[in-house]
C-alpha positions in Angstrom: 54.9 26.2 80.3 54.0 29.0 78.1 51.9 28.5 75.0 53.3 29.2 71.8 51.4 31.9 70.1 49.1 31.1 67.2 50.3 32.2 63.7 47.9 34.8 62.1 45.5 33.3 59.2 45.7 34.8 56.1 43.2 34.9 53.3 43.8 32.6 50.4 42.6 35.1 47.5 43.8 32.6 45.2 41.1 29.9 45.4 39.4 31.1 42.4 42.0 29.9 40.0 41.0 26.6 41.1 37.3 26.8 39.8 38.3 28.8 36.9 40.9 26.4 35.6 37.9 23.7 35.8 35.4 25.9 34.0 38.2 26.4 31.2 38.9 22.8 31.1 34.9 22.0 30.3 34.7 24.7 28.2 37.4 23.2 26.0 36.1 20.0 26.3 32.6 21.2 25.3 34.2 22.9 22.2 36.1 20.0 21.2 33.1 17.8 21.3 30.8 20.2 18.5 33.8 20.4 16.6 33.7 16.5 16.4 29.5 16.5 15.9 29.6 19.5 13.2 32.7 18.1 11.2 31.0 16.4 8.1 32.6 13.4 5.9 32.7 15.3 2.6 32.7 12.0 0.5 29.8 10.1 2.2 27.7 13.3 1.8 28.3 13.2 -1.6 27.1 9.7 -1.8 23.6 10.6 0.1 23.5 14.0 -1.8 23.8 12.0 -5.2 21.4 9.2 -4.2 18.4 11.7 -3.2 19.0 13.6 -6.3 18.5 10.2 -8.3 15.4 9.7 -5.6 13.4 12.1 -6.8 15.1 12.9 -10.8 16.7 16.2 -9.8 20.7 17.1 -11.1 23.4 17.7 -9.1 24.6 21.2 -9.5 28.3 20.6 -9.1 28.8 20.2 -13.1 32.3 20.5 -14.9 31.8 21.7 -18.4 28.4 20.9 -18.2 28.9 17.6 -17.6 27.9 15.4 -14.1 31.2 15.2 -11.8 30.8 12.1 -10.0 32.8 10.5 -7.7 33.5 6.4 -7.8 31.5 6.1 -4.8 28.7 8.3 -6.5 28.9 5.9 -9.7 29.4 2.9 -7.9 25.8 4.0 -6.1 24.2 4.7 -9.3 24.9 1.5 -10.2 23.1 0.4 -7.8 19.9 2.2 -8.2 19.9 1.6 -11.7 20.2 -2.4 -11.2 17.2 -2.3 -8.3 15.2 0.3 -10.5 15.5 -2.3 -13.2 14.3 -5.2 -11.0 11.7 -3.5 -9.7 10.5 -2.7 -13.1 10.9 -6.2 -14.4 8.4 -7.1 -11.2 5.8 -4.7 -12.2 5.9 -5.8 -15.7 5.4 -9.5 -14.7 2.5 -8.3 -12.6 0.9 -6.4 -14.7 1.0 -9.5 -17.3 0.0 -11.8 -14.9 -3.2 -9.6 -14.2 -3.7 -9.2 -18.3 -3.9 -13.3 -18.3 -6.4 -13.2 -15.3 -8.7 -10.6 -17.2 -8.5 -13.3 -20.5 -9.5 -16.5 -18.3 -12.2 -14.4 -16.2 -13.8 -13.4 -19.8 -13.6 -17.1 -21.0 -15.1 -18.7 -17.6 -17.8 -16.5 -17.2 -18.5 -16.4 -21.0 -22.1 -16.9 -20.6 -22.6 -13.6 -18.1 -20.3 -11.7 -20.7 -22.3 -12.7 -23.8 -26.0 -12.0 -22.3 -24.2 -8.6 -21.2 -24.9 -9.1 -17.5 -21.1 -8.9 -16.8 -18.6 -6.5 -17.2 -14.8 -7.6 -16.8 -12.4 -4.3 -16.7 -8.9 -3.2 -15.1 -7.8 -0.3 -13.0 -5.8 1.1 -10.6 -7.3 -1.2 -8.0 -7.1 -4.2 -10.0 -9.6 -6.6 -12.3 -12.7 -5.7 -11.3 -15.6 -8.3 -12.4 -19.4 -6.3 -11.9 -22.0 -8.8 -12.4 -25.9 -7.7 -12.2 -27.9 -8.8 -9.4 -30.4 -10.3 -11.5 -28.1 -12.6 -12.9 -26.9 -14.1 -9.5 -30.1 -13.3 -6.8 -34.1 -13.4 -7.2 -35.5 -10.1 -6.4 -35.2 -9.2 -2.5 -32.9 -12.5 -1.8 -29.3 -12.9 -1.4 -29.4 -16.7 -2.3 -27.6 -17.7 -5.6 -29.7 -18.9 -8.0 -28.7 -22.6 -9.4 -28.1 -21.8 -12.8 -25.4 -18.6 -11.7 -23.8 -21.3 -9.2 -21.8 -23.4 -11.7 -20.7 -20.1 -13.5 -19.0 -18.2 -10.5 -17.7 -21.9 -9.7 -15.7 -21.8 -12.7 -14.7 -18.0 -11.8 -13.6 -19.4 -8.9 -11.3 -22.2 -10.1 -9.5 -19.5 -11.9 -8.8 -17.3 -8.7 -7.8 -20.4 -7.1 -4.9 -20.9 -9.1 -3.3 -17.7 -8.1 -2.7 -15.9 -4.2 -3.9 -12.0 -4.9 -6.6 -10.7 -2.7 -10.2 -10.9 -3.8 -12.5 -8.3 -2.5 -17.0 -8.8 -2.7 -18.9 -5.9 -2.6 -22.6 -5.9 -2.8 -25.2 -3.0 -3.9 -28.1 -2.4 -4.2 -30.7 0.8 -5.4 -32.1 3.3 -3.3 -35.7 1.4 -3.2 -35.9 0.7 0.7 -36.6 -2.7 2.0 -37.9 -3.7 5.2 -38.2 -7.7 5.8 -37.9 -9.8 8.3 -34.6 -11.2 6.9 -33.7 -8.1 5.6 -34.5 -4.9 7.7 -32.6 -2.6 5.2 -30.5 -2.7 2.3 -27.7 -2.9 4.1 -28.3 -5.9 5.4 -29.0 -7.4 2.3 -26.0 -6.1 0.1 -24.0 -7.4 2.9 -25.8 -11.0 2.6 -25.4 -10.7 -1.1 -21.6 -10.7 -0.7 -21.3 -13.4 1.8 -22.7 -15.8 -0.3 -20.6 -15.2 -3.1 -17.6 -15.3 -1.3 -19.2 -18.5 0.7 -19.3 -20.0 -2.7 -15.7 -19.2 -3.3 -14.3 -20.7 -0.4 -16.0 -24.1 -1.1 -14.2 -24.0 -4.5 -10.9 -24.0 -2.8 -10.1 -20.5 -2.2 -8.2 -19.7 1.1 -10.7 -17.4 3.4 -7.8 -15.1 4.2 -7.6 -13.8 1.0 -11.5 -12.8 0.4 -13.6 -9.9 2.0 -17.3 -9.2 1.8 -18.7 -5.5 2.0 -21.7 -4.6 1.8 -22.6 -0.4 0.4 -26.6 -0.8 0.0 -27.1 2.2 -2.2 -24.3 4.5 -1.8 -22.0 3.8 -4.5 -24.6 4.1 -7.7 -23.3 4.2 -10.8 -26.1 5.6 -12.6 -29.1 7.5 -11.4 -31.9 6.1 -9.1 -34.5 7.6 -11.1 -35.3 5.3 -13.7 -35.5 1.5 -14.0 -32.8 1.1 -15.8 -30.3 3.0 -13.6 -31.6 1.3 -10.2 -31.4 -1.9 -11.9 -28.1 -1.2 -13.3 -26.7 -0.1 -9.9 -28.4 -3.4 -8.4 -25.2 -5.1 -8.6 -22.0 -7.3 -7.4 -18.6 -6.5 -7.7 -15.8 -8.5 -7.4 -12.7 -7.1 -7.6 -8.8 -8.9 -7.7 -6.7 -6.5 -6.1 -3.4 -5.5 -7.3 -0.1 -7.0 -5.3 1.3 -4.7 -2.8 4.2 -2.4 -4.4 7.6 -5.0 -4.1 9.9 -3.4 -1.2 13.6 -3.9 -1.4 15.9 -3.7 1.7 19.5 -1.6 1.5 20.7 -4.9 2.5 19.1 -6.4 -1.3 20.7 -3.7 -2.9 24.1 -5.1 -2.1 
């Protein structure tokens, strides 16, 4: 039998249509998508707009007659602020009177450091900072406190028990070098100086965790090492009763 004849292939110049409908269709897509991610909600924009501007005390500059246009949502955030700004501020001034007390106790236990003027009880940024001479706690050269000092930082201590802040013990001492065998170098022997202070506070009952020793030797003088009276001055043990941390308020508080 004779074979049929093949039909002639054509060309299909039309493929392309196929690919370029696909392109079109993810270009839409692509479109339709950062049309979605650029849109903005106009009123909770507002809300974040108004609550940075309160943030850091700067004005809105939509203004109406030159009065503030806020929205309820703006107001109602406001509010909101203004209630945690006002807690906040009734923390700090509880704080801040609690630390006044501590200063007025600190003065009475440790009248009799106060009165010989060995002792110096002030307040700063850091907190209530108690500097004590060395003389009046060591013997020259020795980081052992003397007996009659012992009952008085005892009752400094049953003060600071009574409340949780954090107590940091620096010692200091001049620039006059030492070299014993106990004590190679002043550093070792500021350091010693504030161990046993703040050895002597934990066996009156305060917790460990909230007292550090440092010791600086002679690099934070606060007078001149050029006389007697400024190296003795800057002979010396700080204690200081830090400030609380600043309160922190979730969103979630805010509520």
């Amino acid at each position: 039998m004779a074979r049929r004849p093949k039909r002639p292939e054509h060309d299909n110049h039309e493929r392309w249509m196929v690919s370029y409908a696909d392109f079109i269709t993810l270009l839409f897509a692509f479109f339709v998508v950062m049309y979605g991610i650029s849109s903005v909600n106009e009123g909770k924009y507002k809300v974040f707009g108004a609550a940075i501007n309160k943030a850091f005390g700067t004005k809105s500059s939509e203004t109406e007659g030159g009065s503030m246009r806020l929205t309820e949502e703006e107001i109602y955030f406001k509010s909101l602020i203004d209630r945690r700004d006002a807690r906040l501020a009734e923390i700090q001034r509880k704080q801040n009177e609690r630390m006044q007390n501590l200063v007025k106790s600190l003065d009475q236990a440790m009248a009799q450091f106060v009165k010989s003027g060995q002792m110096n009880v002030s307040q700063s940024g850091r907190g209530v900072e108690l500097e004590i001479n060395a003389s009046a706690l060591f013997n020259e050269g020795e980081a052992d406190i003397q007996p009659g000092a012992k009952k008085t930082l005892a009752d400094a201590a049953k003060v600071l028990a009574d409340n949780e802040f954090a107590i940091e013990v620096e010692g200091h001492t001049d620039n006059l070098p030492i070299n014993t065998a106990k004590f190679p170098s002043n550093w070792e022997l500021s350091s010693a100086r504030a161990s046993s202070v703040v050895r002597l506070f934990i066996e009156q009952g305060i917790d460990a965790k909230r007292l550090k020793a440092v010791g600086s030797a002679d690099n934070r003088p606060v007078q001149s090492n050029d006389t007697a009276e400024g190296r003795a001055r800057n002979r010396r043990v700080t204690i200081t009763v830090l400030n609380p941390e600043p309160v922190a308020e979730s969103a979630a508080e805010l509520q």
